[in-house]
C-alpha positions in Angstrom: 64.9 150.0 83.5 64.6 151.5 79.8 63.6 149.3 76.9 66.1 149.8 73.9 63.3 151.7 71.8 63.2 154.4 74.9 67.2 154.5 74.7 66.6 155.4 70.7 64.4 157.7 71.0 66.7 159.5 73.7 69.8 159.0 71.0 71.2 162.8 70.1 73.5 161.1 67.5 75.7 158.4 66.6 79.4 157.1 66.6 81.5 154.9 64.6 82.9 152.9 66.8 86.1 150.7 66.1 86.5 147.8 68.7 90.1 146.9 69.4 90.9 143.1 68.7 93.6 142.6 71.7 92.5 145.1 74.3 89.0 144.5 76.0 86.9 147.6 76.6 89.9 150.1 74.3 88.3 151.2 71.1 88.1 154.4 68.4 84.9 156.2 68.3 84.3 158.8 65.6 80.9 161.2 65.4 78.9 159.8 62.5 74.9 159.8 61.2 72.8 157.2 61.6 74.5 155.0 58.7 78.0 155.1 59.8 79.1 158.3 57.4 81.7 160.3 59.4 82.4 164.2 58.3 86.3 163.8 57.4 86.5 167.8 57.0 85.0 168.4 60.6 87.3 166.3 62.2 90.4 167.7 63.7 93.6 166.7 61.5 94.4 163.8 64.9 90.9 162.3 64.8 91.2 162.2 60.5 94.7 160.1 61.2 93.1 158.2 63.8 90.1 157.2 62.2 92.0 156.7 58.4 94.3 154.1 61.0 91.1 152.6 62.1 90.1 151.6 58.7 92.9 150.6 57.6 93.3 148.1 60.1 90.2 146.5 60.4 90.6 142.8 61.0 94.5 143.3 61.8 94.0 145.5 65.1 90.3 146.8 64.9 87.4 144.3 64.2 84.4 145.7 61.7 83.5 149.1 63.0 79.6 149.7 64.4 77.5 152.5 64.8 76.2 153.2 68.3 73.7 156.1 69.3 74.6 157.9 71.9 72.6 159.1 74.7 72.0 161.6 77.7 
């Protein structure tokens, strides 16, 4: 089994990830650094209107959004 510091290291970036309130395990997950900044003008024009949603829902449909590395 990994410890989380081996999992971090292994991280090759990060998401923003927005948790739905009223459906376990659905959720929005956006490409972001290491503090939660997302690149609006290199998402697609679908992932823009979906994360702008997001956000503008939080605590409505979305709970506070996290950032999560990802790993391989």
């Amino acid at each position: 089994m990994h410890s989380q510091a081996t999992e971090l290291r292994r991280a090759t970036g990060y998401v923003l990830r927005f948790q739905s309130l009223f459906h376990e395990g659905r959720a929005l997950a956006f490409e972001c650094d290491a503090a939660g900044r997302v690149d609006l003008d290199a998402m697609s024009e679908r992932a823009r209107i979906n994360y702008l949603h997001a956000r503008s829902v939080i605590g409505r449909d979305f709970a506070t959004p996290f950032v999560e590395p990802t790993v391989h």
